[in-house]
C-alpha positions in Angstrom: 114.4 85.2 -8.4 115.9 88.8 -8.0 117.1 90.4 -11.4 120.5 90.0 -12.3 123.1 93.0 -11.6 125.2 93.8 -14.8 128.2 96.8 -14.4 127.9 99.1 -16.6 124.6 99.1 -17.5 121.7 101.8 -16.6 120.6 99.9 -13.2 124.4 100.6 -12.6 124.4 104.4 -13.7 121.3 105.0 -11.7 123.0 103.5 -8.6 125.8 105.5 -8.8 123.7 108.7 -9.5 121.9 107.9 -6.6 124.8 107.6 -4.1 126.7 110.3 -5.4 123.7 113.0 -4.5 123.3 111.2 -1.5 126.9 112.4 -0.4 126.5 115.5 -2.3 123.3 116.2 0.0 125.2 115.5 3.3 128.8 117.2 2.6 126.2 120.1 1.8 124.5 119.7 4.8 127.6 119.1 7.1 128.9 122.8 5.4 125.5 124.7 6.6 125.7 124.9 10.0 127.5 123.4 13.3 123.9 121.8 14.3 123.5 120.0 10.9 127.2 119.5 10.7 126.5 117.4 13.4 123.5 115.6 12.4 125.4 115.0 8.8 128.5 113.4 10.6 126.2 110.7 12.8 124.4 110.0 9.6 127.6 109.1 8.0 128.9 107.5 10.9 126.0 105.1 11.6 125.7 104.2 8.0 129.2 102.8 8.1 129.1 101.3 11.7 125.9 100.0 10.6 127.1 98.5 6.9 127.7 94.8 7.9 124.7 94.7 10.0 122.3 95.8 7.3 124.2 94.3 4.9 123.6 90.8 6.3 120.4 91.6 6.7 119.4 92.1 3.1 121.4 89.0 2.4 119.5 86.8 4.7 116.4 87.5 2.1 118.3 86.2 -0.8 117.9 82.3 -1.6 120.8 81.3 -2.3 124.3 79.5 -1.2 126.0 81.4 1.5 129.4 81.8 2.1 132.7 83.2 4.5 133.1 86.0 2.2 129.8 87.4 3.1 129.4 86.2 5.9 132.3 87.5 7.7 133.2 91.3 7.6 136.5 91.0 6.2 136.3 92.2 2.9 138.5 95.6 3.0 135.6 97.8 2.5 134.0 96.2 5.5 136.9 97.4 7.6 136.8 100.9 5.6 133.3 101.2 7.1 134.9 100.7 10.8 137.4 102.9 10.6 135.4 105.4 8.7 132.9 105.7 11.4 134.9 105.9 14.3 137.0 108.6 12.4 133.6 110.4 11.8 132.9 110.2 15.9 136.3 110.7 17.2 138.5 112.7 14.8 141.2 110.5 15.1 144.1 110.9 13.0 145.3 107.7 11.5 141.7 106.7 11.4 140.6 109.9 8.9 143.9 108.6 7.0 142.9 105.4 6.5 139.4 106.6 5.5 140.4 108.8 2.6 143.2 106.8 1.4 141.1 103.2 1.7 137.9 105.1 0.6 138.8 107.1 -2.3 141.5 104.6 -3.7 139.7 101.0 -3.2 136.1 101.8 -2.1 135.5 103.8 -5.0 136.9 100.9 -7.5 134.4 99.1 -5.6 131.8 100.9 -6.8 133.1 101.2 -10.3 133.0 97.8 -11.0 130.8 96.2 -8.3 131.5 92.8 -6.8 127.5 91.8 -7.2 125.7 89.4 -8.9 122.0 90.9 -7.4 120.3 94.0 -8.7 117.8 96.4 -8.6 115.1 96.4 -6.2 116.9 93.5 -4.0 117.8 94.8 -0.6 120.9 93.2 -0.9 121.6 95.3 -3.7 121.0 98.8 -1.8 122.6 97.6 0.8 125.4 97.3 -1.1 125.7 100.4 -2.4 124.8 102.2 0.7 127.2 100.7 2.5 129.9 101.7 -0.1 128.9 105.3 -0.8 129.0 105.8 2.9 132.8 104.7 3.5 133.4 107.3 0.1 131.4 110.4 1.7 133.1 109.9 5.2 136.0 110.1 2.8 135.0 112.9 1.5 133.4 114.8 4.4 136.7 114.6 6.4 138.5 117.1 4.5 135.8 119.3 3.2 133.6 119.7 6.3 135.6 118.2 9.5 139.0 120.4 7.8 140.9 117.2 7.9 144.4 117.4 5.8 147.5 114.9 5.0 150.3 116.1 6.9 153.8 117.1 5.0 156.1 115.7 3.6 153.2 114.6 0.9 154.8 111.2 1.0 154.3 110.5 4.8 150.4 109.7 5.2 150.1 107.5 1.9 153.0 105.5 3.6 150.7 105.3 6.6 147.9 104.2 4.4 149.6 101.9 2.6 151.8 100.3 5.5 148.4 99.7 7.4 146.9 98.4 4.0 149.7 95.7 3.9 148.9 94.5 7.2 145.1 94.1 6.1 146.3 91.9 3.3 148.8 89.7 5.3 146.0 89.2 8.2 143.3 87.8 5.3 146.0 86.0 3.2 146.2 84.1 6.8 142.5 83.8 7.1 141.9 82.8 3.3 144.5 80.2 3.2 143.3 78.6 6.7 139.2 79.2 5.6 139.4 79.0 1.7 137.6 82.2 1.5 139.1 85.5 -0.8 139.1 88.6 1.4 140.5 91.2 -0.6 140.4 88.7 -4.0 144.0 87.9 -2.7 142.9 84.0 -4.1 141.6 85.2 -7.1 139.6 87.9 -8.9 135.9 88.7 -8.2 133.6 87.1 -11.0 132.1 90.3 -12.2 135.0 92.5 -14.3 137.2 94.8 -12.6 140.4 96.6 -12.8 142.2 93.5 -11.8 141.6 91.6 -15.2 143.8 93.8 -16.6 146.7 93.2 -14.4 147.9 89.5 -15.7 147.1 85.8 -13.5 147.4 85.3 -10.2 150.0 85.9 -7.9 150.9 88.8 -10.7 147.6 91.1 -10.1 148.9 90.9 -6.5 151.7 93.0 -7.6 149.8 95.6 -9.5 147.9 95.6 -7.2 150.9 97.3 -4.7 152.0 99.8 -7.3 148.6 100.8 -8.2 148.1 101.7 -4.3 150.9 103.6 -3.9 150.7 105.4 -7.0 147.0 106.2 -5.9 147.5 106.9 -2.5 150.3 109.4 -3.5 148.1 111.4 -6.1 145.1 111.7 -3.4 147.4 113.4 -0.8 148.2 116.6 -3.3 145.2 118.1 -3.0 144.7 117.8 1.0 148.6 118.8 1.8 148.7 121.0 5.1 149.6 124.5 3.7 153.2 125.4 4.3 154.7 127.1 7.4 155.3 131.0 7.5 159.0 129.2 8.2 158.8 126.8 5.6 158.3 129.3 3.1 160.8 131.5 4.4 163.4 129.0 3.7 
């Protein structure tokens, strides 16, 4: 049997040490040079268009009873991963919004308080956290290295975000309801604790859940505004 994963512990710490340097080391990387610029981006790019993929394969070593929830890439950050590797290749707009906003608001409470049961050396476990740290550095490497910035007024791309966002969670509500899965723990909260045991019973959480989004999403466009116009400061 695998170990057992527990937040909050050292295996934990050590996890998020380790993916933290890893995007540390490519942002770095992506800054040096256009050549390794390059070679950073694809990195980033294939390990999020290449999360599910890997990410089934270290589950298809684990023994145990599988489910839709894994087994299907629906879970938000398994959409993150899409858009942030196509925003990594082709610089699209609303993609590198959605990447930031999803990545830095959810993906990173992801990794806070992980929905895994699996630890340390499991590949299932690594997976996991590869797969999560690489939808949080294409987060990150848009705006530092690729220039990327939310457009003014500060309100308009976290309206994006969070529009899109909405649809994500009508589309699984559907799916959950007609499969009995929980994409996006709109059925109920993960097992392991998280930030939504401290948001009241189900449907309530749901509605935390919106205000905590948009208060989020607005605080992560301040510091990626588009500097001002010569005509806008003028006036």
């Amino acid at each position: 049997m695998p170990p057992v994963f527990k937040p909050f512990t050292a295996m934990h710490g050590w996890a998020l040490v380790a993916g933290a340097v890893g995007v540390v080391v490519l942002v770095v990387l992506g800054k040096s040079s256009p050549r390794n610029e390059r070679i950073a981006r694809c990195i980033l790019a294939f390990l999020c268009l290449a999360a599910f993929a890997y990410t089934q394969f270290a589950w298809s070593m684990y023994e145990g009873d599988e489910d839709l929830d894994s087994a299907l890439p629906l879970q938000l950050c398994d959409i993150a991963a899409f858009v942030g590797g196509f925003a990594l290749l082709t610089q699209k707009r609303l993609l590198a919004v959605l990447t930031y906003f999803w990545g830095l608001a959810a993906t990173v409470q992801a990794l806070a308080t992980p929905a895994i049961t699996i630890g340390f050396p499991h590949p299932a476990f690594v997976a996991f956290f590869v797969h999560h740290f690489a939808v949080v550095g294409a987060a990150f490497y848009l705006p530092i290295v690729n220039g990327w910035r939310a457009e003014r007024p500060w309100w308009k791309d976290p309206l994006r975000a969070w529009l899109w966002a909405n649809v994500y969670f009508v589309g699984v509500m559907i799916v959950n309801k007609s499969m009995h899965t929980n994409f996006g723990f709109t059925e109920h909260k993960p097992v392991n604790p998280s930030l939504l045991d401290q948001m009241g019973p189900w449907p309530i959480y749901l509605i935390w859940m919106q205000v905590l989004c948009v208060v989020l999403f607005c605080l992560l466009s301040l510091p990626i505004l588009t500097k001002k116009s010569s005509t806008q400061k003028e006036s």
